[in-house]
C-alpha positions as a printed Julia matrix, in Angstrom:
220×3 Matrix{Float64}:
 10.32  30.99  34.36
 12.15  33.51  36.48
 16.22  33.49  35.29
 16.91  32.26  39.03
 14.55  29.84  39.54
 15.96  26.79  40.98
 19.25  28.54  42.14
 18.38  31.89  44.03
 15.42  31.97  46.51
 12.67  34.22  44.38
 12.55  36.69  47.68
 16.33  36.99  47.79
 16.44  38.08  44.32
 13.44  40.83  44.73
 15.55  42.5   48.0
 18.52  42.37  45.86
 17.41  43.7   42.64
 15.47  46.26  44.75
 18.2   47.58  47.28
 20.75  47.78  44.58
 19.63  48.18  41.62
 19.65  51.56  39.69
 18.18  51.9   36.25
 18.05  55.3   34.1
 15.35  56.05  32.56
 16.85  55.97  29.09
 18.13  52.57  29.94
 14.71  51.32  31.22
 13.22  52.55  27.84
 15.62  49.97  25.43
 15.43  47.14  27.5
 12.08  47.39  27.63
 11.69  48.28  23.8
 13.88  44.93  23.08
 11.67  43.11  25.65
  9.16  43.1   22.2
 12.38  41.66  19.75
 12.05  38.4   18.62
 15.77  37.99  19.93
 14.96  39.57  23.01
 17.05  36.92  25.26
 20.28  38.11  23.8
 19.86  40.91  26.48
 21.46  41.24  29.76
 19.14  42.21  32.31
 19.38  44.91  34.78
 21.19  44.05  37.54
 24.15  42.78  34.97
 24.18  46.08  33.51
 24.63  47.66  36.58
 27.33  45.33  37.7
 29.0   46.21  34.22
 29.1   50.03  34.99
 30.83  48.92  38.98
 33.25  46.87  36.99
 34.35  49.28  34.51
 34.51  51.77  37.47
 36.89  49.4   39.82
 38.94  48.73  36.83
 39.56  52.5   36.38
 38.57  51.71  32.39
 39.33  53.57  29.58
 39.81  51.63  26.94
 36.97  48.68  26.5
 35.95  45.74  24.14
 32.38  44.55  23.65
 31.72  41.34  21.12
 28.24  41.39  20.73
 26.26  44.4   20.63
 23.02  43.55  20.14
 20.46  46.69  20.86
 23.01  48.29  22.85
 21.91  47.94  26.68
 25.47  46.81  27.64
 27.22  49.4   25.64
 24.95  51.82  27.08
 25.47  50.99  30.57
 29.11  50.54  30.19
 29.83  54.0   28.31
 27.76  56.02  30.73
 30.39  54.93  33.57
 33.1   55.63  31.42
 34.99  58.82  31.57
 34.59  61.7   28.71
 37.43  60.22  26.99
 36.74  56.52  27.52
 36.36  54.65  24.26
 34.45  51.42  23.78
 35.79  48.79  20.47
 31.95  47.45  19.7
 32.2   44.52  17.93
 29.14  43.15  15.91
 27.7   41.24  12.52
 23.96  42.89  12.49
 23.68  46.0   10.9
 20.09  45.85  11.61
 19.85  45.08  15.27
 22.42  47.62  16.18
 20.13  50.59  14.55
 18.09  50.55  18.04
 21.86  50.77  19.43
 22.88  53.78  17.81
 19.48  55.25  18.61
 19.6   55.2   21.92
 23.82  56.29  22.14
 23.25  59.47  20.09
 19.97  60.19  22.68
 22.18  59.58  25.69
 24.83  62.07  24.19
 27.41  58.79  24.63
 27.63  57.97  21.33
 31.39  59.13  20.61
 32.54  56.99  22.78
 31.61  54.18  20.66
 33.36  52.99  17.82
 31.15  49.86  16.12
 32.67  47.85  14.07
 29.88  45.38  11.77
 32.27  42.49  11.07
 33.1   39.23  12.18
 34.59  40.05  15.56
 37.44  37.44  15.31
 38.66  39.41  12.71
 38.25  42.46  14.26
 40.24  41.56  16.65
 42.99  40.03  15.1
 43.1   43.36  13.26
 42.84  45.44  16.44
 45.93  43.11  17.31
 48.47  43.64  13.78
 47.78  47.29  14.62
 49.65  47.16  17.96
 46.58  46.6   20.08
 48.15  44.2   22.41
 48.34  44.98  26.04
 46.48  48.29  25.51
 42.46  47.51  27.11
 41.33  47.51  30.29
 37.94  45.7   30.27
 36.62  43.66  28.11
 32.79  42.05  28.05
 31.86  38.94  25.2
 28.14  38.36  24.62
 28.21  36.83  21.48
 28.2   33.24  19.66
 29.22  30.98  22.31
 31.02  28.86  19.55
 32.79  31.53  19.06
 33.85  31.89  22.11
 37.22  30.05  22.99
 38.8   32.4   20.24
 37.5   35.42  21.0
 39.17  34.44  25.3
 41.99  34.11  23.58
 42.38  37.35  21.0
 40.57  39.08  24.56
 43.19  37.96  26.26
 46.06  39.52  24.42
 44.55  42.85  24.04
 43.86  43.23  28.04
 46.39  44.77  30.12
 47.85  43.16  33.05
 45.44  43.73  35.69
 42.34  44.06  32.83
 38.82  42.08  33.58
 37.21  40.37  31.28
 33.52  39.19  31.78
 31.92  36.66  29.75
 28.39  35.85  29.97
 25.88  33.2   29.65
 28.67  30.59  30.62
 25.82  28.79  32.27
 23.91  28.22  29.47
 20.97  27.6   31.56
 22.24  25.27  33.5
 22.73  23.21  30.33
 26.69  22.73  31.07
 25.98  20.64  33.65
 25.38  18.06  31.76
 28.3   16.22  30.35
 26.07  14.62  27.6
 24.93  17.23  25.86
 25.52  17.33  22.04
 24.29  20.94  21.73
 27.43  22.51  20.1
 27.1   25.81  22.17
 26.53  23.97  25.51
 29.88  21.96  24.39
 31.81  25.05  23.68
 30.93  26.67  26.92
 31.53  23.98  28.75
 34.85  23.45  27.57
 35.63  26.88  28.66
 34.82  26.93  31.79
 36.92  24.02  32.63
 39.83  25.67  30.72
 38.98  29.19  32.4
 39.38  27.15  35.7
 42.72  25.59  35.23
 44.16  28.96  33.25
 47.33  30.24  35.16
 46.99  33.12  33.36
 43.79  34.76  34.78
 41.96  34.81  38.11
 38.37  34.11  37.5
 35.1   33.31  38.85
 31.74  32.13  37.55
 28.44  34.32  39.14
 25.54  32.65  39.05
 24.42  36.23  37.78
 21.96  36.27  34.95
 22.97  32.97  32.96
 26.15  32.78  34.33
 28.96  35.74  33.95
 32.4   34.74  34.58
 35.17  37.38  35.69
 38.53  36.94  34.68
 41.36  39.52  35.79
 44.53  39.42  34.04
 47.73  38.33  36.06
């Protein structure tokens, strides 16, 4: 089943993905080599990546946050439209799936850039924040477990600057958070968000029906 089916016509999505999409060749080569991991929906897919690297260039970022790593595609696509001294804080708990990561960053010559922290990323984060980290990030992307999520908005939050963009991704679960009687505790959780996303005074924010759903969120 295509990712859009039911909510972008199919031909819509081939002119779009074909009139303005640009993949690398290095970045072609990990998503397809995580196309064959048994986790292999944990990855964004193209377009999203490239939509990450316009992001982090209209934000003017330096200073980033990912929670959830993964293989590395979004960390890949994000550094590479980072400047020489942009720095990304990559937070993960896999050792083992974030080998093909640092693969592919010390191929792409990006890998510097990248600071990976294996750890719960709540407590990452709440570390990042004791040190002073408050106020000091300009984009921030979450990818992670969507139970986790509502705490990791909120630690996010504090760490962005005013006028920071935080993107958050799968908040459409498949369409699954339409549907106020779900007991699926991740469809619950993102739910909940949204909702509280919507009515947050504290952000301006959107939900693209982009991949699974990616909400933006700019700091006020």
């Amino acid at each position: 089943m295509s990712r859009y089916e039911g909510l972008i016509d199919p031909t819509v999505v081939d002119y779009v993905l074909t009139n303005s999409v640009h993949e690398t060749e290095i970045l072609a080569r990990l998503r397809k080599e995580t196309a064959d991991h048994p986790k292999s929906n944990f990855q964004i897919p193209p377009e999203q990546g490239q939509l990450m690297r316009v992001l982090v260039r209209i934000a003017q970022a330096r200073n980033v946050i990912e929670v959830g790593v993964f293989t590395g595609y979004s960390s890949l696509n994000i550094a590479m439209a980072l400047p020489d001294d942009g720095k990304i804080l990559a937070c993960d708990v896999s050792d083992e799936y974030t080998q093909v990561a640092r693969r592919y960053w010390q191929e792409a010559g990006i890998a510097s850039k990248i600071d990976l922290r294996i750890a719960p990323a709540a407590e990452t984060l709440d570390k990042v924040l004791a040190e002073g980290g408050a106020g000091k990030y300009d984009f921030v992307f979450i990818d992670a477990d969507k139970t986790g999520y509502p705490v990791y908005y909120e630690q996010c939050l504090k760490l962005l600057r005013t006028g920071g963009v935080m993107a958050l991704d799968n908040m459409l679960s498949r369409g699954r958070v339409m549907n106020p009687e779900s007991h699926d505790a991740d469809v619950q959780a993102l739910a909940t968000l949204n909702r509280f996303i919507y009515e947050d005074s504290r952000v301006d924010a959107f939900l693209l029906p982009l991949g699974d759903g990616l909400t933006l969120a700019v700091k006020k």
